[in-house]
Every structure is written in structure tokens, then in C-alpha cells.
Jmol script that loads the backbone (N, CA, C; Angstrom):
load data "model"
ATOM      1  N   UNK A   1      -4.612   3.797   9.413  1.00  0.00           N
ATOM      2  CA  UNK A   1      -4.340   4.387   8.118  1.00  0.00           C
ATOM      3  C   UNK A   1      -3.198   5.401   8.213  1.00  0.00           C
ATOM      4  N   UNK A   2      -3.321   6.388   9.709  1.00  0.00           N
ATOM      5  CA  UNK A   2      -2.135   7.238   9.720  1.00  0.00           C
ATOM      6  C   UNK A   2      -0.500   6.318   9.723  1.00  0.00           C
ATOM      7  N   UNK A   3      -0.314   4.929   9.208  1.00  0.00           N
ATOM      8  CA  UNK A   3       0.547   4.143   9.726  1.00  0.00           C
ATOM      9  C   UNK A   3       0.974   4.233   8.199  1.00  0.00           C
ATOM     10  N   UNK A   4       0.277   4.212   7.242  1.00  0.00           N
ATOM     11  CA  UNK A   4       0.475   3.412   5.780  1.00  0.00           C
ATOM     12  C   UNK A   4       0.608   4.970   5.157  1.00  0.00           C
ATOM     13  N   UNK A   5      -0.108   5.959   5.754  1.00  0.00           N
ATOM     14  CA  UNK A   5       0.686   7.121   5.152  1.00  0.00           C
ATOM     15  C   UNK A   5       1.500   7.729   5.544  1.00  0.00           C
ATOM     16  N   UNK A   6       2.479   7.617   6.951  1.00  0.00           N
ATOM     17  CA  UNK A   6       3.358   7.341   6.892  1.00  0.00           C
ATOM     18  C   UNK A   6       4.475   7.060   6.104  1.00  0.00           C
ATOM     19  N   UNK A   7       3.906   5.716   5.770  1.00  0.00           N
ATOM     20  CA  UNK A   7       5.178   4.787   5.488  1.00  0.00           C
ATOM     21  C   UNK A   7       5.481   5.047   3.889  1.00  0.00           C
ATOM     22  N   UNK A   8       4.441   5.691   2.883  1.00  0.00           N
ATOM     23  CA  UNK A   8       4.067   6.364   1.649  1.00  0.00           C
ATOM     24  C   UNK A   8       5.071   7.340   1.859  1.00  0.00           C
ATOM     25  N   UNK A   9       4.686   8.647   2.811  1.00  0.00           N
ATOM     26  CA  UNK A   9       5.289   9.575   3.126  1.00  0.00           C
ATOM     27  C   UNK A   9       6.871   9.491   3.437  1.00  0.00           C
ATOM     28  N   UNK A  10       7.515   8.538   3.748  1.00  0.00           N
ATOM     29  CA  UNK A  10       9.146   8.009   3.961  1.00  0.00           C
ATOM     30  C   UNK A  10       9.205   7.950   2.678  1.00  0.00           C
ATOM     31  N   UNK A  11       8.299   7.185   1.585  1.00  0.00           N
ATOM     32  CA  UNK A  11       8.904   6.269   0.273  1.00  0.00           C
ATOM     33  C   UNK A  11       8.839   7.280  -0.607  1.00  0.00           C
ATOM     34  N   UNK A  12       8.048   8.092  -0.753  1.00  0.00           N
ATOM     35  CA  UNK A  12       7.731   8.874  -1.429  1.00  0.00           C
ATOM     36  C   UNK A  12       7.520  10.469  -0.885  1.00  0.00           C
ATOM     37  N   UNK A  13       7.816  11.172  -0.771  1.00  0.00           N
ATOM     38  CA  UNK A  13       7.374  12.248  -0.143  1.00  0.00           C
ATOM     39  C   UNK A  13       6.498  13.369  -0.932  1.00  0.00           C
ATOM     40  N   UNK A  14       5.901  14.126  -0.747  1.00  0.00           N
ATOM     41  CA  UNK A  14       4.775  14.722  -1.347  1.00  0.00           C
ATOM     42  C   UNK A  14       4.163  15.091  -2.437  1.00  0.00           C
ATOM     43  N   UNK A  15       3.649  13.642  -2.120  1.00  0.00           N
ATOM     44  CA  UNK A  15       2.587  13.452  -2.963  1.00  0.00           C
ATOM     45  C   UNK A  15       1.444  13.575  -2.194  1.00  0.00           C
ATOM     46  N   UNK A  16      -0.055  13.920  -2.671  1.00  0.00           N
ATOM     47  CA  UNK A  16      -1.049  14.218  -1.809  1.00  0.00           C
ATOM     48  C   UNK A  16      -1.755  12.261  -2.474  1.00  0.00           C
ATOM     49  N   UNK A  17      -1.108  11.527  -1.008  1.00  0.00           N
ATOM     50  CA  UNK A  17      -1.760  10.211  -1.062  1.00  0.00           C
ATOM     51  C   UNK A  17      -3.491  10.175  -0.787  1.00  0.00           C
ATOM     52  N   UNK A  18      -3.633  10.978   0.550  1.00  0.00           N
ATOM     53  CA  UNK A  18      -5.167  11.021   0.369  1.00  0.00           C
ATOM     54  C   UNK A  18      -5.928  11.548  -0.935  1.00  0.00           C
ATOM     55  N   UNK A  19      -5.696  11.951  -1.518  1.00  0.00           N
ATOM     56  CA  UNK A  19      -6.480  12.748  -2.568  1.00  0.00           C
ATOM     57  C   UNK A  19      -6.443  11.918  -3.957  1.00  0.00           C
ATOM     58  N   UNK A  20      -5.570  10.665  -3.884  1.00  0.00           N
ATOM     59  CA  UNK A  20      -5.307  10.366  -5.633  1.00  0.00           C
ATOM     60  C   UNK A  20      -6.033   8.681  -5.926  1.00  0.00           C
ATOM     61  N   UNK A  21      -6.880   8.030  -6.359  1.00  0.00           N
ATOM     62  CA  UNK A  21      -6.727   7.156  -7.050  1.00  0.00           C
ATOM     63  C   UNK A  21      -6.034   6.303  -8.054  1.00  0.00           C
ATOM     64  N   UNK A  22      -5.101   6.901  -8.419  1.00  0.00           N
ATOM     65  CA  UNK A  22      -4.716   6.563  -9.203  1.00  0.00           C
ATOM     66  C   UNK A  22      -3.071   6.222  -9.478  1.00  0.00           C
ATOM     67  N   UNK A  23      -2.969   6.027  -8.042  1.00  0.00           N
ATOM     68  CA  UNK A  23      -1.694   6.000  -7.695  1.00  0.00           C
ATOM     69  C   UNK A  23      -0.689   4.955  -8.355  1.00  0.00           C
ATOM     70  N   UNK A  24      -0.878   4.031  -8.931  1.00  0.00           N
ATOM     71  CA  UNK A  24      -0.264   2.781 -10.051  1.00  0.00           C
ATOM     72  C   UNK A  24      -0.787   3.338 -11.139  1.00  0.00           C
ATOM     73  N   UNK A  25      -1.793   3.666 -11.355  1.00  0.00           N
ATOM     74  CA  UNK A  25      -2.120   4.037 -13.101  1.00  0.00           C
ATOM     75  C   UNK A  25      -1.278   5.292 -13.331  1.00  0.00           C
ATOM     76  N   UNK A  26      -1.485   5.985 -12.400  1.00  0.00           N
ATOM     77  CA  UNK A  26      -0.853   7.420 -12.318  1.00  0.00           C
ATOM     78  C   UNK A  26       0.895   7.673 -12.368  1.00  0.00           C
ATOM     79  N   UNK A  27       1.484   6.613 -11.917  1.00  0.00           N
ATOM     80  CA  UNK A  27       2.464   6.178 -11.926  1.00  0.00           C
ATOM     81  C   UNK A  27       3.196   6.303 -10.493  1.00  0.00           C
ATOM     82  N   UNK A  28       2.516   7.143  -9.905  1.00  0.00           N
ATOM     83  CA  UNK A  28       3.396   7.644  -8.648  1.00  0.00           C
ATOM     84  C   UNK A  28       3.594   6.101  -7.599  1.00  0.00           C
ATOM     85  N   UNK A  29       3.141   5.144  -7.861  1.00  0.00           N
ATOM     86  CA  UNK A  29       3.923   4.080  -7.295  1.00  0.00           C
ATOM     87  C   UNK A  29       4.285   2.949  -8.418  1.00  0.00           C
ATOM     88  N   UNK A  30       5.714   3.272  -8.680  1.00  0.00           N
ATOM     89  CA  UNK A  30       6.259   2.177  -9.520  1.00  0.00           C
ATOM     90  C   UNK A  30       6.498   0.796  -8.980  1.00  0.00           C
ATOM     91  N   UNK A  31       6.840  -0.381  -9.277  1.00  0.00           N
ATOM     92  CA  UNK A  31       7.035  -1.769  -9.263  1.00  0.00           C
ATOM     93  C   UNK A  31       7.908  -1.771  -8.049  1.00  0.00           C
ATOM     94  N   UNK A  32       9.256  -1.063  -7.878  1.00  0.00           N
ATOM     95  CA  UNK A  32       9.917  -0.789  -6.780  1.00  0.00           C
ATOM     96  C   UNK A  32       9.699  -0.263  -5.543  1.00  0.00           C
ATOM     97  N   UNK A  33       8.669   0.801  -5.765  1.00  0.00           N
ATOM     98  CA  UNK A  33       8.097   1.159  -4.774  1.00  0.00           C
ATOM     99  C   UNK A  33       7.328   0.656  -4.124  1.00  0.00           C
ATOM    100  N   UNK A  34       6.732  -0.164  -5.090  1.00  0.00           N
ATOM    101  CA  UNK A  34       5.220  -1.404  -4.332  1.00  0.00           C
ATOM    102  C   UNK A  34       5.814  -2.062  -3.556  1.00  0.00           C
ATOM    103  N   UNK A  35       6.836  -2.871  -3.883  1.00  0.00           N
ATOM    104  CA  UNK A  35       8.023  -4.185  -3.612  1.00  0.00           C
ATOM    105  C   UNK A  35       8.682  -3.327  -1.980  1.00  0.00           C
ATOM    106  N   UNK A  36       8.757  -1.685  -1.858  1.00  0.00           N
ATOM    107  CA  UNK A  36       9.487  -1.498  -0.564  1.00  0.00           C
ATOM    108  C   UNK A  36       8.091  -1.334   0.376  1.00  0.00           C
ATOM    109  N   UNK A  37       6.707  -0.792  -0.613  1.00  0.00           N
ATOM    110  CA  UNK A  37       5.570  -1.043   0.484  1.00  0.00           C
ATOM    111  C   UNK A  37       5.263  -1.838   1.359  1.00  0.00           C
ATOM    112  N   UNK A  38       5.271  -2.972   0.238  1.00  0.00           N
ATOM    113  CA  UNK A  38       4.777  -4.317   0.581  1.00  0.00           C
ATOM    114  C   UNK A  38       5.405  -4.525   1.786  1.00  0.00           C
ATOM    115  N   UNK A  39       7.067  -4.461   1.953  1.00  0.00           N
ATOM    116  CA  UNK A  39       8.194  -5.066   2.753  1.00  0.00           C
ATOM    117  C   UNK A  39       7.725  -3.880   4.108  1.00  0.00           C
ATOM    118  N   UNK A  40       7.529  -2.897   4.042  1.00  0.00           N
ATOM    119  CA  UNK A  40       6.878  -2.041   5.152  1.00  0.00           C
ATOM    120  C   UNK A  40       5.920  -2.366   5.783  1.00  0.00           C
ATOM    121  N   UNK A  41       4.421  -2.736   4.834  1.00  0.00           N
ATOM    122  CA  UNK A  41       3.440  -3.259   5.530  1.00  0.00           C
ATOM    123  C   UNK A  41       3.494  -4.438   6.345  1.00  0.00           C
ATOM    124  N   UNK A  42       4.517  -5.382   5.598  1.00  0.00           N
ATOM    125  CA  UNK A  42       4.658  -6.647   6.619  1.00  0.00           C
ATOM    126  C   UNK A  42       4.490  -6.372   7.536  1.00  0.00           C
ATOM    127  N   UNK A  43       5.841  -5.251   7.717  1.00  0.00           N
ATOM    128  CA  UNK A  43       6.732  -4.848   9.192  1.00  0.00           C
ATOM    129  C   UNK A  43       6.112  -4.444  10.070  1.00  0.00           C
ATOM    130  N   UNK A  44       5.290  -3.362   9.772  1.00  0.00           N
ATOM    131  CA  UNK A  44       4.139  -2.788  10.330  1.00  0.00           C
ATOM    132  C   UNK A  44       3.128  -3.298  10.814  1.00  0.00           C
ATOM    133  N   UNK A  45       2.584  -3.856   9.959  1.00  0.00           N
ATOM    134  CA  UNK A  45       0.908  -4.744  10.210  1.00  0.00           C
ATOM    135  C   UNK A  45       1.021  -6.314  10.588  1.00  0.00           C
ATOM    136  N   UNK A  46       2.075  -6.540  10.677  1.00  0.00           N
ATOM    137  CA  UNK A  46       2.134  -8.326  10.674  1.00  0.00           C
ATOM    138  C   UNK A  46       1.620  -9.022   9.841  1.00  0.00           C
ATOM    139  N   UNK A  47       1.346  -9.063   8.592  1.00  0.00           N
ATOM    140  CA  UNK A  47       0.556  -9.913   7.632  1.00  0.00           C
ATOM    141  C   UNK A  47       1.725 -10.140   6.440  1.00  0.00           C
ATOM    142  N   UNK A  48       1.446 -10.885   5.945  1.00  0.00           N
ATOM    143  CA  UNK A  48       1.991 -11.482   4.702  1.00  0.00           C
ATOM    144  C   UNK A  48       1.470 -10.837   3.431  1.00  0.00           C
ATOM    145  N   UNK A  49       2.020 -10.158   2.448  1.00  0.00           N
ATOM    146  CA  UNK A  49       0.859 -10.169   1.077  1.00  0.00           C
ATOM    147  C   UNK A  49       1.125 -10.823   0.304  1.00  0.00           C
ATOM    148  N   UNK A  50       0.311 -11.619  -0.044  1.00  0.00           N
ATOM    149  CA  UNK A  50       0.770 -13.086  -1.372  1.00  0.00           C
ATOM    150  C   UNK A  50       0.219 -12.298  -2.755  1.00  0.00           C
ATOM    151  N   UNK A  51       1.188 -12.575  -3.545  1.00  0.00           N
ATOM    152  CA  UNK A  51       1.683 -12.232  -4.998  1.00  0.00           C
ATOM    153  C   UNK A  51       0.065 -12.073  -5.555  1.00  0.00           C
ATOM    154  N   UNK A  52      -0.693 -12.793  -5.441  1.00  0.00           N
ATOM    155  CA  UNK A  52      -2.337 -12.280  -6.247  1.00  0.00           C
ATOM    156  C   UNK A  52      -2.707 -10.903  -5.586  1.00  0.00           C
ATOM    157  N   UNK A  53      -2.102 -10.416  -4.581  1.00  0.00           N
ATOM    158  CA  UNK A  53      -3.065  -9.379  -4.007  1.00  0.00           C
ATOM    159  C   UNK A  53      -2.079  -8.381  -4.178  1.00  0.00           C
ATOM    160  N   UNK A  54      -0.913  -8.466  -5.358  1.00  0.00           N
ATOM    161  CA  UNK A  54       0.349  -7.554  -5.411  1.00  0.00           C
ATOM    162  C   UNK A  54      -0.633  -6.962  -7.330  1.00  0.00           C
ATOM    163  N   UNK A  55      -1.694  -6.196  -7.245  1.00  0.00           N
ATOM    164  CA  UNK A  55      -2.490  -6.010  -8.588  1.00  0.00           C
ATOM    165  C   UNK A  55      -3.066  -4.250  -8.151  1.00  0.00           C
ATOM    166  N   UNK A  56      -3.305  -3.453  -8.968  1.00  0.00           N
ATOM    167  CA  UNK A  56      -3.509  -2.486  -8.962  1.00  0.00           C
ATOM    168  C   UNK A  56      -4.563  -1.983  -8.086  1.00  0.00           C
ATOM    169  N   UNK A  57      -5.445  -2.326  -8.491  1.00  0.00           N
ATOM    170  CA  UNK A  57      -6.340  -2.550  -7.274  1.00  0.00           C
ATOM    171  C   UNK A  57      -6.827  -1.816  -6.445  1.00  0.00           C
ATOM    172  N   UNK A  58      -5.600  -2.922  -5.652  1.00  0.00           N
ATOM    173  CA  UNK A  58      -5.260  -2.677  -4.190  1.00  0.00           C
ATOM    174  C   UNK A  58      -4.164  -1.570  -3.788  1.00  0.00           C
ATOM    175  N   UNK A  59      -3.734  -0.929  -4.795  1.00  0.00           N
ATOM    176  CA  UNK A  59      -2.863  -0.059  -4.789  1.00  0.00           C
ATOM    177  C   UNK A  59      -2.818   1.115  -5.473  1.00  0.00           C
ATOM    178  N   UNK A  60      -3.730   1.641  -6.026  1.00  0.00           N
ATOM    179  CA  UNK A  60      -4.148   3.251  -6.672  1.00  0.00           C
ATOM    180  C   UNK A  60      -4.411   3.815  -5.299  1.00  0.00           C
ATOM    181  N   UNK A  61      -5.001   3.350  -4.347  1.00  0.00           N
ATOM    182  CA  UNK A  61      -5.353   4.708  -3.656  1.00  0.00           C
ATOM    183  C   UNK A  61      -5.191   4.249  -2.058  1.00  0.00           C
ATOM    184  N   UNK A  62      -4.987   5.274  -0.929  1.00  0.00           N
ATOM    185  CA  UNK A  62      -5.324   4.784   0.307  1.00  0.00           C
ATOM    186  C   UNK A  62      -5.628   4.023   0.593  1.00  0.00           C
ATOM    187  N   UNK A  63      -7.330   3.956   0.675  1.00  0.00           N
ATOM    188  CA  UNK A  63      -8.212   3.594   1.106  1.00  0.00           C
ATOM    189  C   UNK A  63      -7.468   2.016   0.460  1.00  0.00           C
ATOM    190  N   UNK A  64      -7.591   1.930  -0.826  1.00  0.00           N
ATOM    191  CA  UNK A  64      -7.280   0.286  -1.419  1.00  0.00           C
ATOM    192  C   UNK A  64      -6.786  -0.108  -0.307  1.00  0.00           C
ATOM    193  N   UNK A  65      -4.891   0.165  -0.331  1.00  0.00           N
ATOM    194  CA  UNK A  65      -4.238  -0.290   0.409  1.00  0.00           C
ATOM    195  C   UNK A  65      -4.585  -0.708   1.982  1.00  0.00           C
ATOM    196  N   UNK A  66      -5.469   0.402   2.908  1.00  0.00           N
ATOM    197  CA  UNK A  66      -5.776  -0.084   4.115  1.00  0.00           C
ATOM    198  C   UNK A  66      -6.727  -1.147   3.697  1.00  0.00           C
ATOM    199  N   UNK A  67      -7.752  -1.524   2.909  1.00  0.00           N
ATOM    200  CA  UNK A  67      -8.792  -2.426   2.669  1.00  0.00           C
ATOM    201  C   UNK A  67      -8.019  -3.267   2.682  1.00  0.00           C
ATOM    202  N   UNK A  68      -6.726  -3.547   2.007  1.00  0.00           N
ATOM    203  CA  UNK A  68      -6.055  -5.146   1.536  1.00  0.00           C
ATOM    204  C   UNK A  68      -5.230  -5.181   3.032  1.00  0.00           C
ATOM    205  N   UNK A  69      -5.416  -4.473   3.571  1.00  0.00           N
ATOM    206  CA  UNK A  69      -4.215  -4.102   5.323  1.00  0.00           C
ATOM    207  C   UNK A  69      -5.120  -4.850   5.735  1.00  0.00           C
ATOM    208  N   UNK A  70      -6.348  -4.381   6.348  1.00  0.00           N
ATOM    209  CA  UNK A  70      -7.488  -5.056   6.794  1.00  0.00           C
ATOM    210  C   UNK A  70      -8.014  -6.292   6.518  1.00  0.00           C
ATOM    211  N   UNK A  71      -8.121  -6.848   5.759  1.00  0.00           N
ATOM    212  CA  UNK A  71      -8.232  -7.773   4.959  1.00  0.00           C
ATOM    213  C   UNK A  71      -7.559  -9.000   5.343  1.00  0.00           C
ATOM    214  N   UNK A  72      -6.205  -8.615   4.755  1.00  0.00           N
ATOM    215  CA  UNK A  72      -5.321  -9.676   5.527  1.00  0.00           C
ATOM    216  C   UNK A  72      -5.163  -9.845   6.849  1.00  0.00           C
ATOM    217  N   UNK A  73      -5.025  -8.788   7.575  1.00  0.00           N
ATOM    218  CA  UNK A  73      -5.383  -9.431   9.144  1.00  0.00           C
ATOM    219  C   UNK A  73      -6.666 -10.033   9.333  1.00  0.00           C
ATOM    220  N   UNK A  74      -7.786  -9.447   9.122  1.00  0.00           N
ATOM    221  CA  UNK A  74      -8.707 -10.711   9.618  1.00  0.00           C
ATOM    222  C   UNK A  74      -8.664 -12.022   8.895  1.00  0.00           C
ATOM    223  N   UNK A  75      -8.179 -12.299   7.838  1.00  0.00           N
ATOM    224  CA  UNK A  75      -7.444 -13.310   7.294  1.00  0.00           C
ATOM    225  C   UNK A  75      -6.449 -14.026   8.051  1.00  0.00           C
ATOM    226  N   UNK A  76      -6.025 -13.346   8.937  1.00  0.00           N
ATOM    227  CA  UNK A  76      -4.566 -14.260   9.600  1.00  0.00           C
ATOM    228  C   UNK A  76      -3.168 -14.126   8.784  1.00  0.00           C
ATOM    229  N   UNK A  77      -3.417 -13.633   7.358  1.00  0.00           N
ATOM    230  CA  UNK A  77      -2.563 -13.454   7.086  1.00  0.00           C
ATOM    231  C   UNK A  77      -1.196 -12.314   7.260  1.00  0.00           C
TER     232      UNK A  77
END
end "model"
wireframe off; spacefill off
backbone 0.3
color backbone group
């Protein structure tokens, strides 16, 4: 998880990521920003994220994001 806040922390800088849910509703990650996540997590985690799992979700808060991190690796993806 210290990997993905990180990589938040480059894209965005302080914002308190642990603390927010609401990070797409909230706005603090726009469409562009998801799109340079996404391209980070690849890099990072080795997985692919396919376009259904690009939904809010998985992206208001931390925790989401490592769940869909996790996820896809034991997936193979």
C-alpha cells in the first residue's frame, strides 16, 4: 500500500489519501489522473486494469485501490 501512496503522492501531492473516501466523488482524482494511476499501477504491480474495473469504486479511497491491486494479481491479471 506504501507503493500506491506513493505513486498518489507524485500525482497529486497533499492530499490526506489515507483519510478520504471519497476521492472520485470528491473530485480529488479526476479522469486524467485515474488514466496516469492506472499507467503507474501497471508499472508498479504488473497487472493490467481492464476498462470495467476503471469505476468509482475502486477508486474513492486507498484501501479500494489496493483491493482492485490485489485482486488483479491473484487474478493473473
Amino acid at each position: 500500500m506504501d507503493t500506491i501512496l506513493d505513486i498518489l503522492d507524485e500525482l497529486k501531492p497533499g492530499v490526506d489519501w489515507r483519510g478520504r473516501t471519497d476521492l472520485v466523488d470528491g473530485r480529488e482524482l479526476d479522469s486524467l489522473t485515474i488514466i496516469s494511476l492506472i499507467a503507474e499501477l501497471e508499472d508498479a504491480f504488473d497487472v493490467v486494469v481492464p476498462a470495467v474495473e476503471i469505476v468509482p469504486e475502486n477508486f474513492n479511497s486507498l484501501e479500494g485501490i489496493w483491493a482492485l491491486v490485489r485482486r488483479l494479481r491473484e487474478q493473473g491479471l
